[in-house]
C-alpha positions in Angstrom: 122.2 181.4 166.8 123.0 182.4 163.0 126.7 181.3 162.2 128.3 184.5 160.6 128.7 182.8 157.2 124.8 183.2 157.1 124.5 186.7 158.6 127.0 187.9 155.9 125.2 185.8 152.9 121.9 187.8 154.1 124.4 190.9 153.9 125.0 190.3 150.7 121.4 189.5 149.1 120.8 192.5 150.8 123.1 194.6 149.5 124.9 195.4 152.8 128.5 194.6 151.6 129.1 197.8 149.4 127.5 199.8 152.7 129.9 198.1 154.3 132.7 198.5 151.9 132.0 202.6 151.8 131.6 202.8 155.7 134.9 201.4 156.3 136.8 202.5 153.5 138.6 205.7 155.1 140.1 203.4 158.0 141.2 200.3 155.6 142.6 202.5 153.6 144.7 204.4 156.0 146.1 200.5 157.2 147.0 199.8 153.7 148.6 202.8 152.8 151.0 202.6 155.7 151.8 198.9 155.2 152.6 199.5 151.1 154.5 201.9 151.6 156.5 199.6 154.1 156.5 197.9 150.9 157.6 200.3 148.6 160.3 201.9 150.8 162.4 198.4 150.8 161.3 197.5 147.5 160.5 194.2 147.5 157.2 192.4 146.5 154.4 190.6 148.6 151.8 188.8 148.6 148.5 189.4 150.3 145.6 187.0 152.2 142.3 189.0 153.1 140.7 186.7 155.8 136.9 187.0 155.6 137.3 189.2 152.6 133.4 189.6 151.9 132.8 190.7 148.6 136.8 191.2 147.8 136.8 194.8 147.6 140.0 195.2 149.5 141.5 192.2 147.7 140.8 193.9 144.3 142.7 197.2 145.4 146.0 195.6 147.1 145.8 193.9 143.9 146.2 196.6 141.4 149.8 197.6 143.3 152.9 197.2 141.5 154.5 195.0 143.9 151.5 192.8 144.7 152.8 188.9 143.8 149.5 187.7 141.8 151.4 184.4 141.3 148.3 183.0 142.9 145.2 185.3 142.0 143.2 182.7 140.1 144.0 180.3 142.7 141.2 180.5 145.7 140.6 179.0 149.1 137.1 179.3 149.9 137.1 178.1 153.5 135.3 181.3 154.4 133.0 181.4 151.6 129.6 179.6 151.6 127.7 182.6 150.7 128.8 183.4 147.7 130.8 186.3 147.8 133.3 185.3 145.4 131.1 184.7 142.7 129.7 188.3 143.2 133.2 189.9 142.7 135.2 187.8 140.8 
């Protein structure tokens, strides 16, 4: 059996990630509306980890929000990455 770090780097040499970025775009973004505005109704900042964030496309939106603590953006972990996603995106 393929470990999901290889079915996800064929994903991506594929160009399955944006299909996958547009096809669940609607329900991410309904989740991260309701949890910035959480945010934005107390006011304070936050910061944001993206398990098994693929090709980053919901770590670049979160991103762009006023509030989003970036104190760590250039800083990465790749314990999830062995495909190469972040090179893609970053």
């Amino acid at each position: 059996m393929r470990s999901a770090t290889e079915v996800f780097g064929q994903w991506l040499e594929e160009g399955k990630d944006i299909g996958m970025q547009h096809g669940h775009t609607i329900s991410v973004q309904n989740m991260t509306d309701f949890a910035l505005q959480e945010r934005v109704d107390i006011g304070k900042n936050f910061s944001f980890l993206d398990l098994g964030c693929g090709n980053g496309w919901v770590v670049r939106q979160i991103a762009k929000h006023n509030l989003c603590n970036k104190s760590g953006w250039d800083r990465w972990s790749r314990t999830d990455d062995q495909s190469g996603n972040f090179k893609r995106w970053r």
